[in-house]
Every structure is written in C-alpha cells, then in structure tokens.
N, C-alpha and C positions, 0 to 999 in steps of 0.2 A: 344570717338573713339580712339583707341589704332594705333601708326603710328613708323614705326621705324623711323623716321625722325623729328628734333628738328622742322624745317619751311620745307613747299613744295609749290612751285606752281605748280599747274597742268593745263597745256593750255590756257598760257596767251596770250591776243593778244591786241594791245593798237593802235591807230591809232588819230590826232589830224587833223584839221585843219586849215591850214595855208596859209592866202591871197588868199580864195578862192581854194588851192590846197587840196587835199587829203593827206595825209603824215602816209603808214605804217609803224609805228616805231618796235612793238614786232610781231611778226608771233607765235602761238601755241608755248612757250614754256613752261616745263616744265624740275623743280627741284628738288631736294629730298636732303636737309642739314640735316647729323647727328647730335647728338649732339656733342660740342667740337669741330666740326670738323671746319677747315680753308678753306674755299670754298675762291676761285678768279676767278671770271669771268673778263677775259679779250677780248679786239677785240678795234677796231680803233674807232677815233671819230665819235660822230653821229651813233653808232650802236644801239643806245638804251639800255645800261646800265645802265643810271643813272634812267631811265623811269621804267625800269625793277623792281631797288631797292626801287624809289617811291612805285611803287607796292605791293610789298612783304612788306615791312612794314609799309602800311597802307595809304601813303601820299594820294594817288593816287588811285581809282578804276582799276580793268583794262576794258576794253571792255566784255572782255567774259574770261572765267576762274574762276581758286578759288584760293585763301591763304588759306594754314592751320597752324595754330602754335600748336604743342601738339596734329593733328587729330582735334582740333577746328577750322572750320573756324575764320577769321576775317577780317573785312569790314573796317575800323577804324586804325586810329595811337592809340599808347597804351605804357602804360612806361615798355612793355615785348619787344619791340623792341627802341632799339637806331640807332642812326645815327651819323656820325661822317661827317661832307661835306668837300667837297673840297675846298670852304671859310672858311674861322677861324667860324663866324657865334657868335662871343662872345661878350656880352653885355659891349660895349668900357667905360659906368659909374660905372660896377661893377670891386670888386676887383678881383686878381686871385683866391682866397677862396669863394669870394662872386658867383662866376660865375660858379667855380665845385659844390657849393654847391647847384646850381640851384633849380637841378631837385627833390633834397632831400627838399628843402623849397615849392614847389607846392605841393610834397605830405604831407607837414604838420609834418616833423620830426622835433622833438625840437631842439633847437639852441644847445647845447649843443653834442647831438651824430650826429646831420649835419656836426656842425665843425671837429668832428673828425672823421667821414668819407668824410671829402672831405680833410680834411689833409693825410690821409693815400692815399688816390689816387693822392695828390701834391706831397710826394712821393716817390710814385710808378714812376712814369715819371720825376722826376728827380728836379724839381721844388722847393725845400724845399730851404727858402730864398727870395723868391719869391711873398708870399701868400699876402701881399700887395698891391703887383705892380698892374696896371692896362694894360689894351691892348696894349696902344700906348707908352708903356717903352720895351714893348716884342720882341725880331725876331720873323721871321716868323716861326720857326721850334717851340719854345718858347710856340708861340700862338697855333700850331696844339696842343701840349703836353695838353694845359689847354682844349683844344676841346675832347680829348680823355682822358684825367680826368673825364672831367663832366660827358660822356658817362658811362662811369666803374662805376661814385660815384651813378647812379643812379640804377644801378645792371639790367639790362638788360636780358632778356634770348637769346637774338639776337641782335648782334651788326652791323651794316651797315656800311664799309667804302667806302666812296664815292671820288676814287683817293686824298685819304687824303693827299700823298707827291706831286701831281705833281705842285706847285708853290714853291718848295724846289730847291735849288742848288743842286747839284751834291752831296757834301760831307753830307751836313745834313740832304741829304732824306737816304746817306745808312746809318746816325745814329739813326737817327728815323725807319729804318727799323728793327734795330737790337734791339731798343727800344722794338718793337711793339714784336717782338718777345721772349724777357725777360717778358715780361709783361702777354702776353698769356701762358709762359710758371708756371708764380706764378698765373693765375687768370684767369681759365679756362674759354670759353666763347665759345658759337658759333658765327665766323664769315662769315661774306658775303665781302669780299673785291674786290672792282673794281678798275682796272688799266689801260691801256696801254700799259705799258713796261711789256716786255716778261724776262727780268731779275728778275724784281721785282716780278711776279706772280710765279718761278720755287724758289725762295728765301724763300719764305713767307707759298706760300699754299700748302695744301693736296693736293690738287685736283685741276683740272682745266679746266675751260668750256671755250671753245672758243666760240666766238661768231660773225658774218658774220655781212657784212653791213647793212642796213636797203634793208626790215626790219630783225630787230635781230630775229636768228632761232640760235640753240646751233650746231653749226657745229662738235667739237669734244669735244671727252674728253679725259684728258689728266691725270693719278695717277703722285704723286712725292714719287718717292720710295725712297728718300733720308733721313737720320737721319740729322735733325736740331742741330746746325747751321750749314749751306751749304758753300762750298767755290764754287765761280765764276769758280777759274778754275776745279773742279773736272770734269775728264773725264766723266760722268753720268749727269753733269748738263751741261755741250756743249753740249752732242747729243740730249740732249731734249731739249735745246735752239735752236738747227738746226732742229729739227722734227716741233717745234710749227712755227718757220721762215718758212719752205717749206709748210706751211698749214694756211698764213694768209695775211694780207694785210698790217698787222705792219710792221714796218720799223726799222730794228736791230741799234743800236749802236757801230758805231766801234768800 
C-alpha cells in the first residue's frame, strides 16, 4: 500500500482503567509523519502523549484505530521503530559501548561491525572517551546521550522521543537540544518528539500538533517556517511562541 507518510495513525482512541474509574486518555486521533520530517507533539501533562507514542510504535494496542508504517499496518514493537524515554532506561552492568551496542547484539551483528557502529554513534553524540565507563560514572545529560546512541546504532525508520530532556537542568537540556539537532541534521530520521515546553517544540520541530487535556484530541497545528538553527530571540519565533501560549494550557517560562 503506497502512503505519502513515513508512520500514520489514523483514529486512535485509548482509554484504561483506573480504581474502578473509566479514564479517557486519546479521543479519535490522527497523524500523518513524512519522511525525515521532525514532528513534536506538544500539550501539558497527563494529556496522553506518552500513551499516544506507546501506540504508534507498537508498545501499546490502541482501543480502536490503526498504525501504518510504509502503508503497512503494524500491531507489534519492531526494531523499524525506536524509542528514546524520558528515563535513561540503560542497562547500569553494561558498558557505554556495551549498551549502544545493544540493539545490534539482539539482531545478531558480529562483534566486530557492532563495535564499530556503536563507536560511530558514541561519536556522533559527543561520547568518544567514554566507551568504558558505565551508568553510574555518567550525568544525567551523559546518560540521555548513551540512550540516544543506542536509538540511532540500531538504525531505526522512526524514532520516538519521549520528553527525553525534561529531567535536565536548564543549561544541558539546551546543549542536548542543540545536540539533537546536529545529529538529525548528519543522520536523517524521522522523528516523533514529545515535550511540554513550548520553547523546546518551536526549536527543534517542523511541525507541531498541539494536543488538549485528556482526553488527548490534536487541537491545532502549528508549521515552523523558520531555517534551523533558531535564535530564542528572533522576532518569528516570539509570535509563535505567543500564538501556541494564547492556544494552550502550558505555562510559558519567564
């Protein structure tokens, strides 16, 4: 089946429950990611973004809807979609090499061209020096860096970030942003990037879907007509940081 779209869901809807309570989390939505393209779905907590992503890449069934990756459905996780989560999620006995190289040792690549694609992705993110060390010698910026190695070293057609900076400080989530964006710009991918911060989302993505409280329904969409990389202050990145404030429930940064 032929799709202009790398992933799509089409009318998703997910609902759990919870101590006897009902809880709808996604309402009928649907997506359509090109290829390459930097998609950020943003909206406040508890809107159903992270249920969303389980979705879309397989974790998760949704209630009623479909995934398509390529125009093929998919029912299943699959090593065509990665994930990057907002915990580190890194095996704390393995080394930094041992740990990018993960996902290349499940699929059976010999030791040999593992090591040297998981060295090219230690890197890419800045790592090189490193490949030794284990979790608990790392920061926490450090540790995201090895989480989004492993992602990359296992070559993905759809990559998932799941608010991968917000347990960063201030200073190291905008180096890790700017990371994320040398990276994508040497090592084309499609992403799905979830946030909160309305900074981060006008920074980073093409495009942008706002997303309303539960249950989560795609309230707007938003283009970013801006050539990367962005300056904070450029007159064009205020008005859409004041257009997406006056249309949301997020809470701006002085």
């Amino acid at each position: 089946m032929h799709s202009e779209y790398k992933i799509e869901a089409r009318g998703i809807s997910k609902a759990f429950s919870v101590n006897k309570d009902y809880i709808e989390v996604l309402r009928n939505v649907s997506i359509g990611v090109k290829p390459n393209e930097f998609l950020v779905i943003l909206g406040p907590g508890q809107c159903g973004k992270t249920t969303l992503i389980n979705c879309m890449s397989g974790i998760m069934p949704p209630d009623s809807g479909d995934i398509f990756l390529n125009g093929e459905k998919i029912t299943e996780p699959g090593p065509a979609r990665g994930v990057v989560f907002q915990q580190y999620a890194l095996f704390p006995w393995k080394s930094v090499l041992e740990n990018v190289a993960f996902g290349l040792n499940i699929r059976g690549v010999d030791r040999k061209d593992r090591r040297e694609v998981a060295q090219h992705y230690i890197d890419l993110v800045g790592l090189q020096g490193f490949e030794k060390s284990y979790p608990h010698h790392l920061s926490g910026g450090m540790r995201q860096r090895v989480s989004i190695a492993r992602a990359y070293a296992s070559d993905p057609e759809v990559l998932f970030m799941d608010e991968p900076f917000s347990a960063l400080d201030a200073q190291t989530r905008y180096a890790m942003e700017q990371d994320i964006l040398r990276i994508t710009e040497q090592e084309k991918k499609t992403i799905i990037f979830i946030t909160n911060n309305v900074e981060e989302a006008i920074y980073l993505g093409d495009r942008i879907l706002l997303l309303t409280s539960l249950p989560g329904r795609i309230k707007r969409e938003f283009p970013v007509e801006m050539v990367k990389p962005r300056e904070y202050t450029d007159a064009r990145f205020l008005d859409l940081r004041l257009a997406i404030s006056e249309d949301t429930e997020l809470v701006l940064d002085s």
